[in-house]
C-alpha positions in Angstrom: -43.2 6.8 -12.8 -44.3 4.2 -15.2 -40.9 3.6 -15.8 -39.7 3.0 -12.4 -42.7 0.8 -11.6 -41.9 -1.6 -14.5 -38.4 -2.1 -13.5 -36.8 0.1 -16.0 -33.7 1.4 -14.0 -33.1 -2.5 -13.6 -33.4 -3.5 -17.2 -31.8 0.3 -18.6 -28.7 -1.0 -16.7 -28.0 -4.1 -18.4 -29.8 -6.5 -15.8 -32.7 -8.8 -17.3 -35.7 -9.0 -15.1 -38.1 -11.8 -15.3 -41.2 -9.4 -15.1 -42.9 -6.5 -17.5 -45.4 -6.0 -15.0 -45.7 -3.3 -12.9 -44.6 -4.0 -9.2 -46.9 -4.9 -6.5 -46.1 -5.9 -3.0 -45.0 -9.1 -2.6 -44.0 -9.9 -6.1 -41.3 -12.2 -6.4 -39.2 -12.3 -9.5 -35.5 -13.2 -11.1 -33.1 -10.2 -11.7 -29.6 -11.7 -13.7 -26.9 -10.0 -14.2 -24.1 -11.1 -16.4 -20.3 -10.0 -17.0 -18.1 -11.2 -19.5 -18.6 -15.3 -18.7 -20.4 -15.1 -15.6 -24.0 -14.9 -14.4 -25.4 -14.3 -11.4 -29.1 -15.0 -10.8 -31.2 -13.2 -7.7 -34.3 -13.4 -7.1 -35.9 -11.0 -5.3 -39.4 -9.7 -3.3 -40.7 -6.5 -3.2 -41.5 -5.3 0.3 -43.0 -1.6 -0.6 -44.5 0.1 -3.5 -44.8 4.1 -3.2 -47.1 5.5 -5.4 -48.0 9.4 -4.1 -48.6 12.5 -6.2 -44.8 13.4 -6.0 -42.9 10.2 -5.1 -43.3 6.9 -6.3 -41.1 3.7 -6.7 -40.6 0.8 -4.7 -38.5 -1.4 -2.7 -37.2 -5.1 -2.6 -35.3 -7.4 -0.9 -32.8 -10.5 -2.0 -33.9 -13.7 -0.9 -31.7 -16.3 -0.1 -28.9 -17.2 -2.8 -27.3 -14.2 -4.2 -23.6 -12.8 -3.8 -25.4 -10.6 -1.8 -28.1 -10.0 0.9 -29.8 -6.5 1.1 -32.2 -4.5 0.1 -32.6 -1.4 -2.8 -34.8 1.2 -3.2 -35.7 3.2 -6.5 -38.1 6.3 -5.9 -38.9 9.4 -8.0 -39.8 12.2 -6.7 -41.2 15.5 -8.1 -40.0 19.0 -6.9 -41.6 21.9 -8.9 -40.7 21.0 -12.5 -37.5 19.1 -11.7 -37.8 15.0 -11.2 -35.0 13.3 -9.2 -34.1 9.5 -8.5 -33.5 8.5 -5.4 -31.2 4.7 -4.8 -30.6 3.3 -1.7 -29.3 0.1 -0.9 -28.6 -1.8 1.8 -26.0 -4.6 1.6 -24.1 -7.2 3.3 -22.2 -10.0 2.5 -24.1 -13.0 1.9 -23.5 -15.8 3.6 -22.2 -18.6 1.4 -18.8 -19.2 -0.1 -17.6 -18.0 -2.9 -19.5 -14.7 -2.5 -18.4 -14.2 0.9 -15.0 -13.8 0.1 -15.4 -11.9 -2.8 -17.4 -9.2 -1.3 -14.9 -6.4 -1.7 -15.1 -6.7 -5.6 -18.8 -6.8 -5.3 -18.8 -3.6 -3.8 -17.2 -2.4 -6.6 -19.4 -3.8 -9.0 -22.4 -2.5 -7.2 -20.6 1.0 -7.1 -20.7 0.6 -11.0 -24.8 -0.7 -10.7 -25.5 2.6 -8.9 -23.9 5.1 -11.6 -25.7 3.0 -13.8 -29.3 3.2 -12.4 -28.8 7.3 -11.9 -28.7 7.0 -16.1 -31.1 4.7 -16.9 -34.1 7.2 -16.7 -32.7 9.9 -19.0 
């Protein structure tokens, strides 16, 4: 849980987060990613924090800038003695050039994101 509320499935999968604070609603903060020569910088807001007895995690949203426009979701939840991670994301293209063309290949990419945040906790 601690984990998850510090940004560690970010981080764990290669982005760098501007933040080692936990999460609160309404915190705004810089997520980069970078591949081979290129970096992409999103800033993001979180819009809900979770924190029950079996499920907690949180939720943000891109503001305005990034190749893409969405929303994603990282929440753990507790079931007996076994823990799962739960992603969701919701994505569309944003709307700016180049990103808007190059949406297809960011799909891909975020495909790649996903497999990587369902490791990061291990």
């Amino acid at each position: 849980a601690r984990d998850v509320l510090r940004w560690r499935v970010k981080t764990a999968s290669g982005f760098a987060v501007d933040s080692t604070s936990p999460v609160s609603q309404g915190d705004r903060v810089v997520v980069t990613a970078r591949l081979l020569k290129v970096t992409v910088v999103e800033p993001v807001e979180v819009v809900a924090v979770v924190k029950e007895l079996d499920r907690v995690g949180f939720a943000y949203r891109t503001m305005p800038g990034p190749p893409v426009s969405g929303e994603e979701a990282f929440i753990v939840h507790r079931h007996g003695d076994e823990v799962r991670l739960t992603v969701r994301s919701l994505t569309r293209p944003a709307p700016q050039q180049p990103w808007r063309a190059l949406y297809p290949l960011l799909l891909i990419a975020q495909r790649i994101a996903r497999r990587r945040y369902l490791r990061s906790l291990r």
